[in-house]
Steps between C-alpha positions, in 0.01 A plus 500: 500500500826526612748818445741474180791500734308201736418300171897519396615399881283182450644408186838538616416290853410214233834506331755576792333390818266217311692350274809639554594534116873521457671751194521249203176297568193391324176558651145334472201718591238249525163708493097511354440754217305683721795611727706543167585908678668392774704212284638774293608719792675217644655415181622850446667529871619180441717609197589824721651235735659291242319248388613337162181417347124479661284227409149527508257214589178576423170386616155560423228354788179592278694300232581287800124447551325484183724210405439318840092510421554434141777229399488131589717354772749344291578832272574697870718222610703491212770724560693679260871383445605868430339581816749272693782602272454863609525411882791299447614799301521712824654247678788444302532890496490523838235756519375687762114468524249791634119355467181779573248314666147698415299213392104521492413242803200423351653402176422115435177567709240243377717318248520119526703396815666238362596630188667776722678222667580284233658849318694556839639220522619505159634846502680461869686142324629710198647738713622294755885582389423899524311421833775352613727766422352757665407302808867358579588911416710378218326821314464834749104559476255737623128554514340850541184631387314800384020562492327373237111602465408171502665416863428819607130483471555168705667629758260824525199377334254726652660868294579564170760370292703824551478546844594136572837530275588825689442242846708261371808728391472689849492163652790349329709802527505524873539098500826537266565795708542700218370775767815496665785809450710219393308185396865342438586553810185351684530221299855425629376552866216235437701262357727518809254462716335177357847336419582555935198307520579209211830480748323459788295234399784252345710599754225311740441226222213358642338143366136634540311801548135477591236739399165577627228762523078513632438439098596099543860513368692256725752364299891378573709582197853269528786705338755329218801375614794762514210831407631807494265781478467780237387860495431735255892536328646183433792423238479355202761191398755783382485649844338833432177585676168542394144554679271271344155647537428860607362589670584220769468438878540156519746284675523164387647138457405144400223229700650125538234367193412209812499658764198754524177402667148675606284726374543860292260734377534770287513834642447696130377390182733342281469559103677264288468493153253764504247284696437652888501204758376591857381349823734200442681282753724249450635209710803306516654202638857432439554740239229437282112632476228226599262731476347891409228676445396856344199752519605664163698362219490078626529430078822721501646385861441151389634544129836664701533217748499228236715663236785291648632246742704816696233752507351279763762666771688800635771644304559839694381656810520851549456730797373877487405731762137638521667857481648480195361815268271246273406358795420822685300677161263230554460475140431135368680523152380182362854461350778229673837778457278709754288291728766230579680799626209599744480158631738231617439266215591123433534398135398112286733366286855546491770601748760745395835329460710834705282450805744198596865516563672450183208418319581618164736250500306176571354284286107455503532170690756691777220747501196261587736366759487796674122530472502785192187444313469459134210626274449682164317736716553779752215624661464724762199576753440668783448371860641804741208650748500852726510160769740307357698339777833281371756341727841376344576142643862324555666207425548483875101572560572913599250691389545876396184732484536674104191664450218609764196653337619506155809672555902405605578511823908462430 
């Protein structure tokens, strides 16, 4: 368990380095019951901050599960009108959101694929407006996230229940660096460092970048017209920054939805929807997958990839180092805030609107035009090896050696 003093650092990291939370602003905590501790702390230093009100979303994954195995299609799918009258809620208020991600993995393990993906598909359509919001940083957002026995018994499943919690809060500590003399000030350095980078790379706006590895990954990812890429702080539409997940090591932009082709398997189990896919590849051609396959979880993969027309290509690629900290604590968290950020990552579905000049700005048609992808989903995996080799490639044909064995070279 972490120190009083550590457990109060995090909480404020949420509000002031997460989301940023201005004096005079309402905040959503978005959060399980079971992490309902760490909610209230962040409530409380929000209010020391000055907050105007906290809002608390609630959720309940056993609820979550019991109804998936025991009401009909239909009654899942039918969402709630209050339920879409609370998101729009926030929006008009101009919240600022901070979500805990601590969610079982194996929570819809063994319910009825479909129904799971009917359900999804329903749930992501309601919320398409608050989606939206949040992805075109209209509302400042952040994800963080604190043990649960559940996932930590997943994570360690071979010692008690006890013993794997105290893992996981050692773990995540030192990955926050809430080990630091001045976690605040780490943070700030970090950020620095991964924004040079994000600088670097649209600075050299290349149209492809191609990446391979001994695994069978050889695939040629075509970048939207006029990217830009984006690491770790970004702003939000009223110009104040924000770090949307943290931890995060990523640096990252949008694919041209036609121009990606090859092959890319997955270098770490993916869990979406608490259903664990692994051993899956996937293959493109112009944009779009002709084809996959999947050792564990082919139902789920397969329920994902036909939820909609968009899913079926690239809305973000991401690049990470193999010496990041969750990289290097060689821990496989079984959670997508943590392992994208231990893995150079690509993502199906939709492409964030601020990874394009001026994007926030265009219209949905301007955005196809520049080969943005549109989907009511967003979901990440990961594809980044200790070999991962990826070369940058010109309009003019240069190429520009990125990554050699999983890690920058620039």
């Amino acid at each position: 368990m972490l120190t009083t003093k550590q457990m109060e650092l995090y909480a404020e990291l949420a509000v002031s380095i997460g989301a940023n939370m201005q004096k005079g602003q309402e905040v959503v905590i978005r959060c399980d019951v079971n992490c309902q501790d760490f909610a209230h702390l962040i409530a409380q230093k929000a209010y020391e901050l000055g907050a105007k009100k906290v809002h608390m979303e609630w959720r309940d994954e056993k609820l979550d599960r019991i109804n998936m195995l025991n009401a009909d299609k239909d009654a899942l799918c039918d969402i709630p009108s209050y339920q879409t009258e609370l998101w729009n809620y926030f929006i008009e208020r101009k919240c600022c959101l901070i979500s805990i991600s601590a969610d079982d993995p194996n929570k819809y393990k063994g319910c009825d694929a479909d129904k799971l993906a009917a359900y999804q598909v329903a749930f992501q359509t309601a919320r398409q407006a608050f989606r939206n919001a949040t992805m075109s940083n209209y509302l400042r957002w952040t994800i963080v996230s604190v043990p649960t026995p559940e996932w930590a018994k997943q994570v360690f499943p071979n010692i008690s229940t006890d013993e794997a919690m105290d893992k996981m809060w050692k773990a995540i500590g030192h990955i926050m660096r809430l080990d630091q003399p001045d976690p605040t000030a780490a943070w700030r350095k970090h950020i620095d460092t991964l924004v040079a980078r994000a600088e670097f790379m649209t600075k050299h706006n290349f149209e492809y970048l191609h990446l391979t590895n001994k695994a069978g990954t050889d695939l040629t990812v075509g970048l939207a017209l006029d990217h830009v890429w984006i690491a770790a702080e970004e702003a939000g539409q009223d110009g104040i920054p924000f770090t949307a997940n943290m931890p995060t090591e990523e640096v990252f932009t949008a694919p041209h939805n036609r121009k990606i082709n090859g092959t890319v398997v997955n270098a770490l189990p993916l869990v979406n929807n608490g259903n664990v896919i692994d051993g899956f590849s996937i293959t493109f051609e112009n944009g779009r997958v002709v084809n996959y396959s999947a050792k564990v979880g082919y139902d789920a993969l397969k329920g994902l990839l036909e939820s909609d027309e968009g899913v079926l290509s690239l809305g973000e690629i991401a690049l990470i180092g193999k010496n990041s900290p969750i990289a290097e604590s060689g821990i496989l968290f079984y959670n997508t805030l943590f392992d994208e950020n231990a893995s150079c990552h690509l993502a199906f579905g939709a492409s964030y609107p601020t990874t394009v000049k001026d994007g926030n700005n265009m219209t949905a048609e301007q955005l196809a035009q520049h080969g943005m992808n549109q989907s009511i989903q967003h979901v990440d995996f990961m594809v980044g090896t200790k070999d991962m080799n990826i070369d940058g490639i010109g309009y003019d044909g240069k190429v520009t050696a990125i990554f050699r064995d999983g890690d920058w070279i620039i």
